[in-house]
N, C-alpha and C positions, 0 to 999 in steps of 0.2 A: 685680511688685507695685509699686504707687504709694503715693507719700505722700499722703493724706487729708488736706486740711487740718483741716478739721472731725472726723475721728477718729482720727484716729493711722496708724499703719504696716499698713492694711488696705485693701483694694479698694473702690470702689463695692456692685460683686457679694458681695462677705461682709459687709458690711454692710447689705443685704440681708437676703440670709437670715438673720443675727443678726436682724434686726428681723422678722422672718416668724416667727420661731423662740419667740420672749421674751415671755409674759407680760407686760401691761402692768399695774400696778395701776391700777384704778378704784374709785371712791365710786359708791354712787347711795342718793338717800336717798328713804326710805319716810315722807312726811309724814302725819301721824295726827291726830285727832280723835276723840273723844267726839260723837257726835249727841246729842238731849234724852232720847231711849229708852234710852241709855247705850252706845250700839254704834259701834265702829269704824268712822270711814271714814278714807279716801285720798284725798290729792287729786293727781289722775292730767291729762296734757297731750295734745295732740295733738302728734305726731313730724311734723315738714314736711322733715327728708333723709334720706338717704339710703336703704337697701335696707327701712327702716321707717317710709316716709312714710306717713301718712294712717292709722297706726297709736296705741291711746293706748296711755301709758308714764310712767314713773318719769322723774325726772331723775336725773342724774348726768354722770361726766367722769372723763378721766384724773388723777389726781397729777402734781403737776409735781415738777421735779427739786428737791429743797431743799426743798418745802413738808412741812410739817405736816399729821397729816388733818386737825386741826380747822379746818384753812385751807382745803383743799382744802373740805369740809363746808360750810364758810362761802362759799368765793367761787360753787361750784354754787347753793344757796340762793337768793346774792346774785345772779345771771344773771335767776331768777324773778323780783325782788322781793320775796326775803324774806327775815329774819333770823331761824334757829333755834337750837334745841337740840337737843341730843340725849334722847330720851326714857331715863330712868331706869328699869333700873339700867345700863342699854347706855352704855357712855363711847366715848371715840376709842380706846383699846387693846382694845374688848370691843362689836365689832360684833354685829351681829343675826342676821349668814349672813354665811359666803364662800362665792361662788359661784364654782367655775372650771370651770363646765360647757362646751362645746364650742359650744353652742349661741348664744352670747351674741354673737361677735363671728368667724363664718366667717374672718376673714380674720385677725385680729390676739390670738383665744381672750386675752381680759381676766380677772383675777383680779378682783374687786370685793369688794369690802367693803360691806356694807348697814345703814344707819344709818336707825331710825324717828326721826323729827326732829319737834318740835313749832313750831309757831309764836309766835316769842318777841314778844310786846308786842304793842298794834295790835288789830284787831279780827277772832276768829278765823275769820270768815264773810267776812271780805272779798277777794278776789281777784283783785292788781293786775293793769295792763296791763304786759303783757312786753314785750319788746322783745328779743329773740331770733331768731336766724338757724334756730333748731332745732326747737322749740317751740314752742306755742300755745295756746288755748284749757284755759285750767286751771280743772276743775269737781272739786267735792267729790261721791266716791260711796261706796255702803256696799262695804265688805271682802267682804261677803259674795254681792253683783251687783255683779264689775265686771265694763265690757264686754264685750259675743264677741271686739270687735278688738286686743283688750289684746295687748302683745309678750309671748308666750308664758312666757319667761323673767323677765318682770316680773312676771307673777301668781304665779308661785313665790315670787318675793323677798316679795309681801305676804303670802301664805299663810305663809311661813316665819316671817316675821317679826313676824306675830299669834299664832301658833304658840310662838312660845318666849316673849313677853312673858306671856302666858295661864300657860307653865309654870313659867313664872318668879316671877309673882305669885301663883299657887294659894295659898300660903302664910300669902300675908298679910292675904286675906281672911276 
């Protein structure tokens, strides 16, 4: 066994598999809307890498080491061009779904956390130019048609995620 410098008293190779092995936390946020007929949409990107290119999807990202969610929430947002919130009553300790399904990340299986986020300030129809290495094309569509090509595991997080705001709000209508 070698000294790591970057991790201490462990091998390349177990280091490794520690990271093969581990759960990453991730954010991805569910941006929502009200249309004029009063119905939910999403606004969903096109994926330009990796194994879900040319695919649409949610944003989101890893947690960095030291960060905060609401940071983490913020600086994913801030990649789009946007500044949100979190839709109420969901905070950063009271996501919308954790998903640690298998399906999400073949290689690295993410824990994610899912946050419906609104758009704070600004015009809610408007939708900047990105500038992203990942993403692209961000259109607003209804919850209820989104694409065939959606990432499988992203139309879950919307489904879920109008799903419990619905069961959450019964109440107070």
């Amino acid at each position: 066994m070698t000294e790591n410098k970057k991790f201490g008293p462990i091998s390349e190779e177990e280091y490794q598999l520690i990271k093969k092995l581990t759960p990453l936390p991730h954010v991805d946020l569910v941006f929502l809307r009200k249309n004029y007929g009063g119905n939910w949409e999403t606004l969903i990107f096109n994926r330009k890498t990796d194994s879900w290119a040319g695919k649409s999807c949610l944003i989101g990202g890893r947690q960095r080491k030291g960060e905060r969610i609401l940071r983490t929430i913020a600086r994913q947002a801030d990649e789009v061009g946007f500044r949100v919130r979190v839709l109420a009553p969901f905070r950063s300790d009271f996501p919308s779904y954790v998903d640690s399904g298998k399906d999400q990340d073949p290689e690295k299986q993410a824990t994610t956390l899912v946050y419906p986020v609104v758009i704070a300030g600004g015009a809610k129809d408007e939708v900047p130019n990105i500038k992203s290495n990942e993403v692209d094309s961000p259109k607003w569509v209804s919850v209820d048609n989104l694409p065939g090509n959606i990432i499988p595991h992203h139309a879950r997080k919307i489904s879920e995620t109008i799903n419990r705001i619905e069961k959450l709000t019964a109440g107070s209508k």
